[in-house]
C-alpha positions as semicolon CSV with decimal commas, in nm:
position;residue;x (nm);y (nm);z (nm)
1;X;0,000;0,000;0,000
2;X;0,092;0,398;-0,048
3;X;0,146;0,562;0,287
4;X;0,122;0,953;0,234
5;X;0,260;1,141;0,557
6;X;0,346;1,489;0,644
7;X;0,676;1,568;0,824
8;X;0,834;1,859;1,000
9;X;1,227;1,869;1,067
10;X;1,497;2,149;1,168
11;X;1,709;2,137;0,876
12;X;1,990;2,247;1,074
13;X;2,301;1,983;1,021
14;X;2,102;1,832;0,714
15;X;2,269;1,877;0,367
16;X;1,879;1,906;0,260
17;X;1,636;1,662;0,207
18;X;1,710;1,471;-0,067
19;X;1,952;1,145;0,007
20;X;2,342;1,215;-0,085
21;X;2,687;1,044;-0,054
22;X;2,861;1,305;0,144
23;X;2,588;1,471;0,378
24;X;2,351;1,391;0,632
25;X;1,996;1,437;0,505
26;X;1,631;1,369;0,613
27;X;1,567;1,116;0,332
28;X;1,856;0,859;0,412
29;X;1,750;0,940;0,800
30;X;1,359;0,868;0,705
31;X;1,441;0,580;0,532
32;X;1,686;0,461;0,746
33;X;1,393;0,456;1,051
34;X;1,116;0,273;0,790
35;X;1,420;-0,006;0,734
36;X;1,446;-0,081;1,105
37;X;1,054;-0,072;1,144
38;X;0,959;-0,290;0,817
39;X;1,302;-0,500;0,750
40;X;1,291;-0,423;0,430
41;X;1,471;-0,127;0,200
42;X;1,212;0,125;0,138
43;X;1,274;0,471;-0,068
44;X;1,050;0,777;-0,051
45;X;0,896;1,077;-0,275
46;X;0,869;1,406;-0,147
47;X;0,648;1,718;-0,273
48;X;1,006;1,930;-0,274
49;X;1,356;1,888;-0,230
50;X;1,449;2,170;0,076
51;X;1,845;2,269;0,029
52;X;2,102;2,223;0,347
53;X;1,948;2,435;0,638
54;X;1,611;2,501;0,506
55;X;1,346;2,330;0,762
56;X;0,975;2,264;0,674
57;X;0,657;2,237;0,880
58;X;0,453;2,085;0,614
59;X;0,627;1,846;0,362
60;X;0,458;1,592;0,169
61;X;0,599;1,183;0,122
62;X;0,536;0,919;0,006
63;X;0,647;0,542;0,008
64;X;0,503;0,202;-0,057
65;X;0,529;-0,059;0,212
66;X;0,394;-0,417;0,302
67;X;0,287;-0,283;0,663
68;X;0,041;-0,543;0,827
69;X;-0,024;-0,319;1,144
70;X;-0,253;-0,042;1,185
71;X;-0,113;0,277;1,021
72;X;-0,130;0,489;1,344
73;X;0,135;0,264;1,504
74;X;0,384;0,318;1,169
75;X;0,353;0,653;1,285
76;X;0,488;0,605;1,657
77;X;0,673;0,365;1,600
78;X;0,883;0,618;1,302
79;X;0,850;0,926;1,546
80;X;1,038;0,710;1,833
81;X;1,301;0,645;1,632
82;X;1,358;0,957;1,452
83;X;1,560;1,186;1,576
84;X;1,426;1,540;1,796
85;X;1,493;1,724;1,464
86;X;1,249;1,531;1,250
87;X;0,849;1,466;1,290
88;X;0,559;1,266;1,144
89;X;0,293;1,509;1,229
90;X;0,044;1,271;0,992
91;X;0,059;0,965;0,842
92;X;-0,236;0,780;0,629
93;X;-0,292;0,514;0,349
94;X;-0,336;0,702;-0,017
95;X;-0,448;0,664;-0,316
96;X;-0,195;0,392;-0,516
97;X;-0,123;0,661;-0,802
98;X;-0,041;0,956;-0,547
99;X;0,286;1,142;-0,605
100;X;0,382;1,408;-0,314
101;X;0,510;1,633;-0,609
102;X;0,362;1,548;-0,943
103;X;0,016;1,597;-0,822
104;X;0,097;1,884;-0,583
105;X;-0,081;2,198;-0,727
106;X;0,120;2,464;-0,504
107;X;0,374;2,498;-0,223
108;X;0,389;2,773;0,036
109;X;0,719;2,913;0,154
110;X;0,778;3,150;0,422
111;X;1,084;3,344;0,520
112;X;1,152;3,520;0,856
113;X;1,338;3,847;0,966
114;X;1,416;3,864;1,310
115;X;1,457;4,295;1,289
116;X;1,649;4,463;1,613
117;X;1,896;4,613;1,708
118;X;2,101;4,324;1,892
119;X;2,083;3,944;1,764
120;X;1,891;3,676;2,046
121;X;2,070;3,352;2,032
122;X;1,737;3,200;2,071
123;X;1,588;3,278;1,720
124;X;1,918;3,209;1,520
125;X;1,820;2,878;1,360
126;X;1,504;3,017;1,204
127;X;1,549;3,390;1,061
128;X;1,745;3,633;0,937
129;X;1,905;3,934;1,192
130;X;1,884;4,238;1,041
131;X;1,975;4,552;1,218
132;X;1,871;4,840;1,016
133;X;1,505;4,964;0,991
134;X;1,316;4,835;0,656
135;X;1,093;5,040;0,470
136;X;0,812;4,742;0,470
137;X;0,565;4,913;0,269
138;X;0,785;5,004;-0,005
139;X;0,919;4,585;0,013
140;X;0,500;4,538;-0,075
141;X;0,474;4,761;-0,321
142;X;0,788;4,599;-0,557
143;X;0,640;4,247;-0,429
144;X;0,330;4,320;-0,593
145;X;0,500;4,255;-0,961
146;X;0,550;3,878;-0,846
147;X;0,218;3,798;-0,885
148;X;0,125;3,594;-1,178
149;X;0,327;3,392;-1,438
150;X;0,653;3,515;-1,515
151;X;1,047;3,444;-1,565
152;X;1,226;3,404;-1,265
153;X;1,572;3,335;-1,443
154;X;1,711;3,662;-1,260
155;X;1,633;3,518;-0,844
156;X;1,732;3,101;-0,967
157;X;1,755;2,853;-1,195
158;X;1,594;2,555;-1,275
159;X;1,607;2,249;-1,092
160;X;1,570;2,029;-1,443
161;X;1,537;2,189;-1,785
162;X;1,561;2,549;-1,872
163;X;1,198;2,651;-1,815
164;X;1,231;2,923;-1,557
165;X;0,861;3,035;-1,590
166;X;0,658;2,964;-1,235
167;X;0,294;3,078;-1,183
168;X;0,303;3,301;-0,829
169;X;-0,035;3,262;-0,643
170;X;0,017;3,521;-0,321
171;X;0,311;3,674;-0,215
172;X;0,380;3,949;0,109
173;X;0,502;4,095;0,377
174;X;0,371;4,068;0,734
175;X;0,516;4,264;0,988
176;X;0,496;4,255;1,431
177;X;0,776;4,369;1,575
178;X;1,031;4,285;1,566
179;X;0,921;4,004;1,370
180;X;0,922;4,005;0,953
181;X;0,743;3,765;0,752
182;X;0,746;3,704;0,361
183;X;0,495;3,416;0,200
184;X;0,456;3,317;-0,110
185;X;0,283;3,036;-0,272
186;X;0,324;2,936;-0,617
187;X;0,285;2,624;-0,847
188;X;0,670;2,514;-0,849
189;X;1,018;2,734;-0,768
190;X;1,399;2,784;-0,892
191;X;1,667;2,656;-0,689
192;X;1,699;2,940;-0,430
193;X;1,431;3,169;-0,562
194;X;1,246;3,237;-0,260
195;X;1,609;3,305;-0,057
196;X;1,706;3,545;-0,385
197;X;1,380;3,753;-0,423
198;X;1,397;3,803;0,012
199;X;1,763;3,914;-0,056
200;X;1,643;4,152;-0,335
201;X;1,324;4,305;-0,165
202;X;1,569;4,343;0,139
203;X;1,732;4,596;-0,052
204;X;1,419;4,780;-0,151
205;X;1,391;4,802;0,279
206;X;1,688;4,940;0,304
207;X;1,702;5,162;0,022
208;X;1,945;5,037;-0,175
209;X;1,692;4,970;-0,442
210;X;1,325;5,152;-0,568
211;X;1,090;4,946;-0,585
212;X;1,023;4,990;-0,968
213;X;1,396;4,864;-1,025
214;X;1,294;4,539;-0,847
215;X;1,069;4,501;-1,128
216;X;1,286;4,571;-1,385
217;X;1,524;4,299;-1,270
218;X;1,230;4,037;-1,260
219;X;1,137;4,156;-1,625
220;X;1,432;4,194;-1,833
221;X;1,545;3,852;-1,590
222;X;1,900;4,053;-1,499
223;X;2,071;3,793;-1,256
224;X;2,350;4,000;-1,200
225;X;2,149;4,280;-1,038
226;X;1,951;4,029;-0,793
227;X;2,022;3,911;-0,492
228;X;2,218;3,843;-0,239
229;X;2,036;3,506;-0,144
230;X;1,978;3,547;0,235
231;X;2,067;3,260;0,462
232;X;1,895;2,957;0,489
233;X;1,783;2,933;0,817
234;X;1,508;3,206;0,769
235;X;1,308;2,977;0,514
236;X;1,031;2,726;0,611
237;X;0,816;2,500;0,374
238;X;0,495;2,555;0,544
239;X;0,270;2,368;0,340
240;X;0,201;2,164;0,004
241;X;-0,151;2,234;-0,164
242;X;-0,319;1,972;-0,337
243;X;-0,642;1,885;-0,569
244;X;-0,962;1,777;-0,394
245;X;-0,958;1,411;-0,328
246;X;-0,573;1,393;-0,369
């Protein structure tokens, strides 16, 4: 049967997600965990490969297993042996067909700014420090442009292909001091888009860029005026939108 599960992990010490040869990631640890609890080998899909240091609050997998037991006990028995930085918050059978990121029809990122004037060792894992005072409203207006299908060759590139072209449902800024927020949800994103277009708009805070140029670099795609991409601690899959039914 397909097991479909969402998971929640601190990406801090991970080289990302997906499984590699010279890294610690939640994949091999994941599937490490179902090994001990089935005996047998078992790989799984996920709705988005997060890079080294981004955490998530709402991935998607999936993996096919011979589990005789009721699924509620796969779940404690994988949260026992995972380690503190990695959760099953929800785990159920699925439809035989379902893929975690083929039929996904949106993801939601969000990225935090912890703004003061002195860094707190508490929030270090999970934002961004920044000292100086933003101009938030001016960051909304220039995040306004990202709405819709466009280009986003200038803030990433493509994970496969060249097809840089992603369709942005919502994007903004939140603000309560001293905390920052920026979400955005679209079908699909570049490698390091969201962490590029935060590094961008920070600049339109700050001054260091109008607004209107932030839209010129999305729309004539100019990769050498973008940027810097901000550290990953700030960024957070939140959560993985999918069809009714799916």
């Amino acid at each position: 049967m397909r097991i479909r599960a969402i998971i929640g992990y601190d990406g801090t010490g991970y080289g990302g997600f997906q499984r590699q040869a010279n890294a610690p990631t939640v994949q091999a640890e994941i599937e490490s965990v179902l090994a001990q609890l089935t005996g047998v080998p078992t790989r799984i899909m996920a709705a988005g490969r997060t890079d080294a240091g981004v955490h998530a609050e709402g991935q998607v997998i999936a993996f096919d297993t011979d589990w005789r037991h009721p699924v509620v006990e796969l779940r404690r028995g994988m949260n026992a042996l995972l380690s503190e930085q990695v959760v099953v918050f929800d785990l159920d059978v699925a439809d035989a067909g379902f893929h975690p990121r083929f039929d996904a029809i949106s993801r939601h990122y969000q990225y935090t700014v912890y703004r003061a004037a002195v860094r707190h060792p508490f929030y270090a894992r999970y934002c961004m420090h920044v000292e100086q005072d933003l101009d938030v409203e001016a960051m909304s207006r220039a995040t306004r442009c990202l709405l819709g299908c466009h280009d986003f060759l200038a803030f990433g590139s493509p994970p496969q292909g060249d097809n840089a072209v992603r369709d942005v449902i919502r994007a903004g800024w939140s603000f309560e001091e001293p905390w920052l927020r920026f979400d955005i949800e679209a079908n699909a994103f570049l490698y390091r888009m969201v962490r590029m277009l935060v590094g961008t708009l920070l600049r339109v805070g700050s001054g260091a860029l109008a607004p209107e140029a932030f839209g010129e670099i999305l729309e004539t795609r100019s990769r050498e005026r973008a940027g810097p991409a901000v550290v990953a601690g700030g960024l957070c899959l939140k959560s993985v939108a999918y069809a009714s039914g799916r």
